[in-house]
C-alpha positions as CSV (number, residue, x, y, z in Angstrom):
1,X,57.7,12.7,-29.5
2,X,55.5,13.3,-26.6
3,X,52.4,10.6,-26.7
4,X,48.5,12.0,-26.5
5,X,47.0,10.6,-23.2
6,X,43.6,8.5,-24.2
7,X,41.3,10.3,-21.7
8,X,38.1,8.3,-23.1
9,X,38.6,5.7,-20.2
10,X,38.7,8.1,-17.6
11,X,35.8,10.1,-18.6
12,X,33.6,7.1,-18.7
13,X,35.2,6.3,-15.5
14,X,33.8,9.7,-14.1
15,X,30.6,9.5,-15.5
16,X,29.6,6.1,-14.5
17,X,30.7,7.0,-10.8
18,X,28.5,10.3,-10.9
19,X,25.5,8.3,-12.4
20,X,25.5,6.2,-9.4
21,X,26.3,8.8,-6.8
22,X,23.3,10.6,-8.1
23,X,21.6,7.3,-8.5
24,X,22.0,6.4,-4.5
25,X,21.4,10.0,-3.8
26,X,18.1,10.0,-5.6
27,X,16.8,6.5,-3.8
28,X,18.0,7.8,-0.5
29,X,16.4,11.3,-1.1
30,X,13.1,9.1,-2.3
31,X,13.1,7.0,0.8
32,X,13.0,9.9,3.2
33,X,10.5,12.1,0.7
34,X,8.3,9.3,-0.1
35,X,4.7,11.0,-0.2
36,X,1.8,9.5,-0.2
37,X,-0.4,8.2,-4.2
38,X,-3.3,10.4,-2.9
39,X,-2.2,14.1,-2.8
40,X,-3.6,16.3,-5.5
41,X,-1.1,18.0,-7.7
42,X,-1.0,21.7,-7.4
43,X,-2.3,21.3,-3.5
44,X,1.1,22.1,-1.1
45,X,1.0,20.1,2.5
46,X,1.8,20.0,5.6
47,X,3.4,16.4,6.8
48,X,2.7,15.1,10.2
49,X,5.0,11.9,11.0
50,X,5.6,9.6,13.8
51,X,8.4,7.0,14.2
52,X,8.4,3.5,14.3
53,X,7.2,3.0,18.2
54,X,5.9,6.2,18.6
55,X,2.6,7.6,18.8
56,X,2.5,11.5,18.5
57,X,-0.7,13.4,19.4
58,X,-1.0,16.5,16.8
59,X,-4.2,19.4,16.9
60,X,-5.0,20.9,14.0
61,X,-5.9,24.8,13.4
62,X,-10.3,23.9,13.6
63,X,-8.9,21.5,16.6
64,X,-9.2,18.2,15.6
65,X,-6.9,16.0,17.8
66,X,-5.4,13.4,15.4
67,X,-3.3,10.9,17.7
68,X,-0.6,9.3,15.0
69,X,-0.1,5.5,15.9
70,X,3.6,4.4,14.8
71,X,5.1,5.0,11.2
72,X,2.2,6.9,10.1
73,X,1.8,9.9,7.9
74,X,-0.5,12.9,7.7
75,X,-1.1,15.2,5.0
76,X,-2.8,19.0,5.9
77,X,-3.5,21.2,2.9
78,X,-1.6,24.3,3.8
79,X,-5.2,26.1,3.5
80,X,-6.6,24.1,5.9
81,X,-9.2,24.2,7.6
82,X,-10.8,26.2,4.4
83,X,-10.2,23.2,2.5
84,X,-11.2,20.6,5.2
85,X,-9.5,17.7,4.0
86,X,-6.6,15.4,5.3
87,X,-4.7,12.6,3.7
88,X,-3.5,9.6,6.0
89,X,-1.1,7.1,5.4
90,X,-1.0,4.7,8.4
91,X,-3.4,4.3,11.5
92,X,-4.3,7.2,13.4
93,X,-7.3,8.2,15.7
94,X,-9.0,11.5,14.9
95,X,-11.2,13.1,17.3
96,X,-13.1,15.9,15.4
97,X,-15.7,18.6,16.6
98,X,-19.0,19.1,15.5
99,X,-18.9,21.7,12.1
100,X,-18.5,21.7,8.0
101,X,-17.8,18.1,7.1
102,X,-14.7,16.7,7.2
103,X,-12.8,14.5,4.5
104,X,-10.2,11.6,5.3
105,X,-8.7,10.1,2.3
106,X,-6.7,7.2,1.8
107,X,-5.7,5.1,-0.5
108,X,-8.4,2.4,0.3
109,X,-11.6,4.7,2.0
110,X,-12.9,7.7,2.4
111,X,-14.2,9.0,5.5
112,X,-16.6,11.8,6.0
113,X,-17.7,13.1,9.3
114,X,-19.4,16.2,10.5
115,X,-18.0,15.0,14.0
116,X,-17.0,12.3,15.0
117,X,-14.1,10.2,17.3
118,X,-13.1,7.5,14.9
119,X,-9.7,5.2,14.5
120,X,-8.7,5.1,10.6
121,X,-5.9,2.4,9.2
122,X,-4.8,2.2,5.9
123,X,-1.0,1.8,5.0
124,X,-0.4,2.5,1.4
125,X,1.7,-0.9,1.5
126,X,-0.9,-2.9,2.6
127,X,-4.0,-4.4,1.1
128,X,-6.1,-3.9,4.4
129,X,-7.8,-1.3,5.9
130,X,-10.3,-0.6,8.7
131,X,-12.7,2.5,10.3
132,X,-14.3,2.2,13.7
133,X,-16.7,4.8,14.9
134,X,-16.3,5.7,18.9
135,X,-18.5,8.5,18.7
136,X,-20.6,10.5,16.6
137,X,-21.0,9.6,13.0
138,X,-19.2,8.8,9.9
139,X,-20.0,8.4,6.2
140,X,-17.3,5.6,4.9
141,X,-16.6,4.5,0.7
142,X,-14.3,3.2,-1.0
143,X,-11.9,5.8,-2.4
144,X,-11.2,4.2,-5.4
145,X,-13.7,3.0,-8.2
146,X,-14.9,-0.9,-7.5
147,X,-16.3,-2.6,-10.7
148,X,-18.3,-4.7,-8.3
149,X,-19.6,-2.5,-5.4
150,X,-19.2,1.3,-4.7
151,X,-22.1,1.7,-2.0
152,X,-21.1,3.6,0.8
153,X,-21.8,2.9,4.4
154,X,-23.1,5.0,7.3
155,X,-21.7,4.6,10.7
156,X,-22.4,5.4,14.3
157,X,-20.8,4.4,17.6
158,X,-19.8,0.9,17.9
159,X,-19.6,0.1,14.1
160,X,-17.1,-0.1,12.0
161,X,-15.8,-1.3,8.6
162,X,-13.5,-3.8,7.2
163,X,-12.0,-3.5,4.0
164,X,-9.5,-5.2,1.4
165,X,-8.4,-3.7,-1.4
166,X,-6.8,-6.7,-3.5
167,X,-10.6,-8.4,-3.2
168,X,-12.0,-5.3,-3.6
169,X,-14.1,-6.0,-0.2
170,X,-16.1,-3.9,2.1
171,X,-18.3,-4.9,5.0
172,X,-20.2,-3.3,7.8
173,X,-19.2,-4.7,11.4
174,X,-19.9,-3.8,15.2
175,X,-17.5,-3.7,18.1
176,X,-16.9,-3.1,21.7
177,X,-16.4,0.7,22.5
178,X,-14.8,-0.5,25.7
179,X,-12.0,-2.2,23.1
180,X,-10.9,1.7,21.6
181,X,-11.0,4.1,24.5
182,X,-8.5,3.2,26.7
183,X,-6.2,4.0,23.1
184,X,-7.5,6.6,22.6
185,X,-7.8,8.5,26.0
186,X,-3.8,7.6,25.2
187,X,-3.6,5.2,28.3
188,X,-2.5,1.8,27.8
189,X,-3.7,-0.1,31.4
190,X,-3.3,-3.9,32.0
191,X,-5.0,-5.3,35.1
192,X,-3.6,-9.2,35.7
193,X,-3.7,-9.3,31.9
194,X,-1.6,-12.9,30.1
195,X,0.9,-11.5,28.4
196,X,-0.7,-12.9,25.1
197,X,-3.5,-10.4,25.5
198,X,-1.1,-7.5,26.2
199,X,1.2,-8.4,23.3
200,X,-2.3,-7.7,21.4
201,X,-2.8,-4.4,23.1
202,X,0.2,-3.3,22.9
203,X,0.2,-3.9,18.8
204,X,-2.9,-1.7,18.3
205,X,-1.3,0.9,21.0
206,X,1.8,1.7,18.9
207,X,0.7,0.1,15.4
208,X,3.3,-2.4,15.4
209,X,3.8,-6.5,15.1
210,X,5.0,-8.8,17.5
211,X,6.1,-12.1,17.5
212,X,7.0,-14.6,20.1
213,X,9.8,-16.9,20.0
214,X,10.5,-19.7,22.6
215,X,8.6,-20.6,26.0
216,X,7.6,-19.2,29.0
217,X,8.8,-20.8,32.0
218,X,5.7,-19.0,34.2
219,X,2.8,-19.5,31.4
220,X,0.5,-18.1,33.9
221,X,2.7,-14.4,34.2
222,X,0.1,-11.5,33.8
223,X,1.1,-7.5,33.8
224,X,-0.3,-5.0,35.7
225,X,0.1,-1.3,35.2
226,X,-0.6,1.8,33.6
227,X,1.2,3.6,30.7
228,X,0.8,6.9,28.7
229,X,3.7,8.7,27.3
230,X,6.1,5.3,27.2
231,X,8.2,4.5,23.7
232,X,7.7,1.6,22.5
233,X,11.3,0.9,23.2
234,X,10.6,2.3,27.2
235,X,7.8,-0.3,27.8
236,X,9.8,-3.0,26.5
237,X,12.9,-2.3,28.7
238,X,10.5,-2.1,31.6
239,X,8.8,-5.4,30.9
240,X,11.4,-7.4,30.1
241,X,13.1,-8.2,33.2
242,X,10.1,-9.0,35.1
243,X,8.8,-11.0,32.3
244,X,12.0,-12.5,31.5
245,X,11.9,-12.3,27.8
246,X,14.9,-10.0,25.5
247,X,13.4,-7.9,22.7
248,X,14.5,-7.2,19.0
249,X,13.0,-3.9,17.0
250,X,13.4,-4.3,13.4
251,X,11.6,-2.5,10.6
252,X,8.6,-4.5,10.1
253,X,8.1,-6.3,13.3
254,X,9.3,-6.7,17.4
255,X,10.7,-10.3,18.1
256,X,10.1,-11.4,21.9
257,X,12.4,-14.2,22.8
258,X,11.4,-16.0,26.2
């Protein structure tokens, strides 16, 4: 007498291994389609990206220039400019020309500008964010309701404001123009500048973190140059036999090691 196979076993077998194949492929597909909290429904966008270490310069169809620092994310209705708003998630500077008002979102402010040069941050991830005003003017709120405090802000050159979403703060502040334009006429210039100090430029330059592990045998090194179109990466390999450090790049931060 022939004996009936028990297939029950097997097709559990095959249905546990599809649910996780579709399971990784879902979280991968999720990790590289990630979108940002703050797009409407119903809207359909354009995404504008730039890699970790990069900073990608992008103008838009009313030219706006919008200079993407690294990791960053911007969202262009795909009836843009006739609805003139963007979403950003990241840092990025936005030089935009005189005309109907412009709208910034993110998840943390709101930024309105008939014109205006101005440097935007606000990673979805983080509670932090921050506006400063090179040029022209801006109109700046919080984007989501505060219980506490929903004035808005007016700014003009040299002002900017801080803001933290977790203590639901918001303040006014001034700054040094002098501190911005060298980012964002995209040149990044040292002249007999500690390498401390550069470490800070070159964070605000490409967006990034770094942090320094051991000791300098010259503590009084300084770098001079000029760089523009450099990778993160390519201004690391070209500092770091003249400064005598080795590098590591991983996803949240760059390690120095002297």
């Amino acid at each position: 007498m022939k004996r009936r196979r028990n297939w029950q076993p097997v097709a559990l077998a095959l249905i546990l291994v599809m649910l996780i194949s579709g399971g990784v492929f879902y979280y991968l597909a999720g990790r590289h389609q990630r979108s940002s909290a703050m797009l409407q429904p119903g809207i359909r966008y354009k995404l504008f990206q730039s890699r970790y270490g990069e900073r990608k310069a992008v103008r838009l169809p009313d030219s706006t220039l919008v200079i993407l620092n690294s990791r960053s994310r911007l969202y262009m209705p795909s009836d843009y400019p006739g609805r003139r708003e963007l979403v950003l998630d990241g840092e990025a500077f936005f030089s935009v020309p005189q005309g109907p008002q412009l709208t910034v979102w993110t998840d943390k402010l709101k930024t309105i500008t008939p014109g205006a040069t101005f440097r935007l941050h606000s990673l979805e991830s983080q509670q932090g964010a921050f506006c400063y005003v090179l040029s022209g003017s801006a109109h700046v709120r919080k984007s989501y309701h505060s219980p506490s405090d929903n004035q808005p802000e007016d700014l003009v050159a040299g002002q900017s404001v801080l803001a933290n979403k977790m203590i639901d703060l918001m303040e006014k502040e001034t700054f040094e123009l002098e501190e911005q334009q060298d980012c964002l006429n995209n040149r990044l210039v040292f002249h007999n500048t500690p390498l401390p100090a550069a470490l800070k430029k070159m964070e605000d330059w490409y967006g990034v973190e770094m942090e320094v592990k051991g000791k300098r045998s010259e503590p009084s090194r300084n770098i001079t140059g000029e760089y523009s179109k450099e990778t993160l990466r390519e201004m690391l390999e070209a500092l770091q036999d003249s400064m005598g450090f080795t590098y590591r790049i991983t996803r949240d931060k760059v390690v120095i090691k002297f």
